[in-house]
C-alpha positions in Angstrom: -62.2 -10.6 68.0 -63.4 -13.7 66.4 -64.8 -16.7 67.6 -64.9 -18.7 64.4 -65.0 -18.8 60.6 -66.1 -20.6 57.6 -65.1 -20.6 53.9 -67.8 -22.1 52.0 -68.0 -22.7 47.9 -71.8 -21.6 46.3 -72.3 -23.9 43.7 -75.4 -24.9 41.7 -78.8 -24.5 43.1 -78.0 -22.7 46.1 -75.6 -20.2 43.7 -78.5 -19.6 41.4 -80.8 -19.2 44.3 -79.0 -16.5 45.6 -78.6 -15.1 42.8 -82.2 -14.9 42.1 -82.7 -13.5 45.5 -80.8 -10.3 45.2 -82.0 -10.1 42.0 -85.3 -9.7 43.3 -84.5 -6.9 46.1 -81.8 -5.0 44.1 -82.8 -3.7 40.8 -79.0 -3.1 39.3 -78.4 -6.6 39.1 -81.1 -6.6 36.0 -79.9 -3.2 34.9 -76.3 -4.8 34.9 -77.6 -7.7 32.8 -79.3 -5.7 30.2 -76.4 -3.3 29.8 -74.0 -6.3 29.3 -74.5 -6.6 25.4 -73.0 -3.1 24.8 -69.4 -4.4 26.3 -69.7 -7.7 25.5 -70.0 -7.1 21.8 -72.9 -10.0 21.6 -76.1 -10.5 22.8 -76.2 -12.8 25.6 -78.2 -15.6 23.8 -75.0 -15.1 21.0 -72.3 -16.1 23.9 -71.3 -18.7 26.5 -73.4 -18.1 29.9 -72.1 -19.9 33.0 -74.4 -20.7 35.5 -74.2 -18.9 38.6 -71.1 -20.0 40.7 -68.9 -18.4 44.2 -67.7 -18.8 47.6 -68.8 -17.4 50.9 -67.4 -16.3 54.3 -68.8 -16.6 57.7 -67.4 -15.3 61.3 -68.8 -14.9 64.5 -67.5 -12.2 66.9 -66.9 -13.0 70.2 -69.1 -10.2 71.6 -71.5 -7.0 69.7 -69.9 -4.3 68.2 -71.7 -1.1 68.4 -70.8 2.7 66.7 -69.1 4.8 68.6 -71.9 6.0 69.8 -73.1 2.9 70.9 -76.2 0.9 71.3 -78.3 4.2 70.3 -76.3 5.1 67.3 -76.7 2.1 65.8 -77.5 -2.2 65.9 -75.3 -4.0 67.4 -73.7 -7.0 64.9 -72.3 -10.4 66.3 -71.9 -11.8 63.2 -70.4 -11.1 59.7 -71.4 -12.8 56.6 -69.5 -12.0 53.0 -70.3 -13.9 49.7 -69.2 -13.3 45.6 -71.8 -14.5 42.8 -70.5 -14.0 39.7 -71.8 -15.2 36.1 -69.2 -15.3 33.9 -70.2 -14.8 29.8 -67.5 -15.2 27.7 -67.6 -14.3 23.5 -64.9 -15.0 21.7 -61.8 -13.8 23.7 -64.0 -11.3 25.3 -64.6 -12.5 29.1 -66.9 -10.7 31.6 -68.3 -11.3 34.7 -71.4 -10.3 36.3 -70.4 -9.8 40.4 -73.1 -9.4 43.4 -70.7 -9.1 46.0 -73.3 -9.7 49.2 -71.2 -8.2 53.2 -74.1 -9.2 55.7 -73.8 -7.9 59.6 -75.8 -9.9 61.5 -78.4 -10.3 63.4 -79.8 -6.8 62.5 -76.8 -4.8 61.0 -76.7 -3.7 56.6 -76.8 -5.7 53.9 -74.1 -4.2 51.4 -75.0 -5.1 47.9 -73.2 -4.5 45.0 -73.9 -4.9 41.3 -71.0 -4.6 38.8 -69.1 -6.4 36.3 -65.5 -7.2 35.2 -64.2 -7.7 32.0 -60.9 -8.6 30.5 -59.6 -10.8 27.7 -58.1 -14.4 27.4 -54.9 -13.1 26.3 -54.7 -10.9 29.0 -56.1 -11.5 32.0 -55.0 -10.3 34.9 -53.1 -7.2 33.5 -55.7 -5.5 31.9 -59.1 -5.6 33.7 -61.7 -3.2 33.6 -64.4 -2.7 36.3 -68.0 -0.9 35.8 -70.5 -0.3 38.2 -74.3 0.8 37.4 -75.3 3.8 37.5 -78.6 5.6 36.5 -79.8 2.3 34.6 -76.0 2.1 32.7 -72.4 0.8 33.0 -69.8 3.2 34.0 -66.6 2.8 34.5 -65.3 2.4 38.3 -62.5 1.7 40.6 -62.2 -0.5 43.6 -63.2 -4.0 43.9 -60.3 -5.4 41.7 -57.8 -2.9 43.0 -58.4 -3.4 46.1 -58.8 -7.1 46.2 -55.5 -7.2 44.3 -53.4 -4.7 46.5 -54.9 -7.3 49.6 -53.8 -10.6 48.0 -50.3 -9.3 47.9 -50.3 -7.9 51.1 -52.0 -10.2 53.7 -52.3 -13.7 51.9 -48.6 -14.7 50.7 -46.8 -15.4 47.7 -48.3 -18.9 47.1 -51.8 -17.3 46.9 -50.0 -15.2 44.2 -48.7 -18.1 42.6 -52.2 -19.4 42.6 -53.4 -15.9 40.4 -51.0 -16.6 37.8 -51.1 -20.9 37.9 -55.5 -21.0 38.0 -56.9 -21.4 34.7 -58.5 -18.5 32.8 -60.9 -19.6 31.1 -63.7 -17.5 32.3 -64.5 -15.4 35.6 -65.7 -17.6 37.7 -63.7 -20.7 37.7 -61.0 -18.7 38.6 -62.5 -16.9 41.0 -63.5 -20.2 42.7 -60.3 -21.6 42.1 -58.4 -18.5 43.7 -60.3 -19.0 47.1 -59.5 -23.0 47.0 -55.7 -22.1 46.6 -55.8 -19.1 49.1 -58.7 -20.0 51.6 -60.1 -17.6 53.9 -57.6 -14.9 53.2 -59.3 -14.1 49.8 -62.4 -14.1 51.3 -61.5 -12.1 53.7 -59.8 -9.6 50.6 -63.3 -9.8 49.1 -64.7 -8.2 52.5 -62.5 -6.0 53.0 -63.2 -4.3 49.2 -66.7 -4.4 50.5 -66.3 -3.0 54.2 -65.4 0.4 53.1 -64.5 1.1 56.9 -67.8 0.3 58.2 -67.9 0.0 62.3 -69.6 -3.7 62.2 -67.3 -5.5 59.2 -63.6 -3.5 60.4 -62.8 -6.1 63.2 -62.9 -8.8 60.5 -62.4 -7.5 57.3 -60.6 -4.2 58.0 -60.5 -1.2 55.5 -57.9 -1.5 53.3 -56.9 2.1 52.9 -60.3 3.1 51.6 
């Protein structure tokens, strides 16, 4: 079903400019940064702010997929395009991370966006994590980007990508997000779109649904 694809790393300006850019067209990614203090314990200018920092996917199907209903149910999408931002702010041995998690169907399919953050500790990282979403303005507590990505690691990307979870450092967020795609490649990237996909016609035949 695909042609091609790309793993990319988003580093520096081109991370902070797209970070600025869905800041500008979707309004939860300032209502998550002004709702970070109350879980973070701090204000931001009182912690350690990363700048912006991810990696990106790219395929190209080898024809258009259409709804079931084809061409007049919906656009058709030859292309898929899935990226993770994520701003990590650490205080003390309090880490969080601010996510925009971008799954792009192009040339004239949705634009998924998704605003939330995760948060865990240094002593604990990967076996307590909580994830929050906004909602009316506020944090909230929610399930499925983590959960999911997780379950998908251990099914479809191997047990050295699982080595990689447990051996990348921990500093903050982001560094070990990055770090997880550069030991695992595509296949987390591919486990970040399907979390995203949430069964939709035009992402399935690359990401696929993940049981959600």
């Amino acid at each position: 079903m695909t042609t091609s694809e790309r793993l990319a790393l988003i580093t520096g300006d081109q991370a902070k400019s797209e970070w600025d850019r869905l800041n500008r067209s979707y309004s939860q990614l300032g209502q998550m940064r002004e709702a970070i203090p109350a879980i973070l314990g701090a204000n931001l200018s009182e912690a350690d702010e990363q700048d912006p920092i991810g990696f990106r996917g790219d395929w190209d199907l080898n024809g258009k997929i259409y709804p079931a209903g084809g061409p007049e149910a919906g656009p058709g999408v030859n292309a898929v395009k899935s990226g993770l931002i994520v701003t990590s702010v650490n205080y003390g041995n309090n880490l969080v991370a601010m996510c925009a998690s971008v799954l792009k169907g192009e040339p004239d399919g949705p634009e998924i966006v998704e605003a939330f953050t995760l948060q865990t500790s240094s002593s604990n990282f990967l076996d307590d994590v909580k994830e929050q979403g906004v909602s009316g303005g506020k944090l909230q507590p929610r399930s499925g980007f983590w959960d999911t990505l997780l379950d998908c690691l251990s099914r479809d990307c191997g047990q050295a990508c699982l080595s990689a979870a447990v051996s990348c450092r921990k500093d903050n967020w982001a560094d070990f997000l990055v770090c997880l795609a550069g030991r695992c490649g595509l296949c987390v990237v591919k486990c970040h779109a399907c979390a995203g996909c949430k069964c939709a016609y035009w992402c399935v035949p690359v990401a696929g649904c993940c049981g959600q």
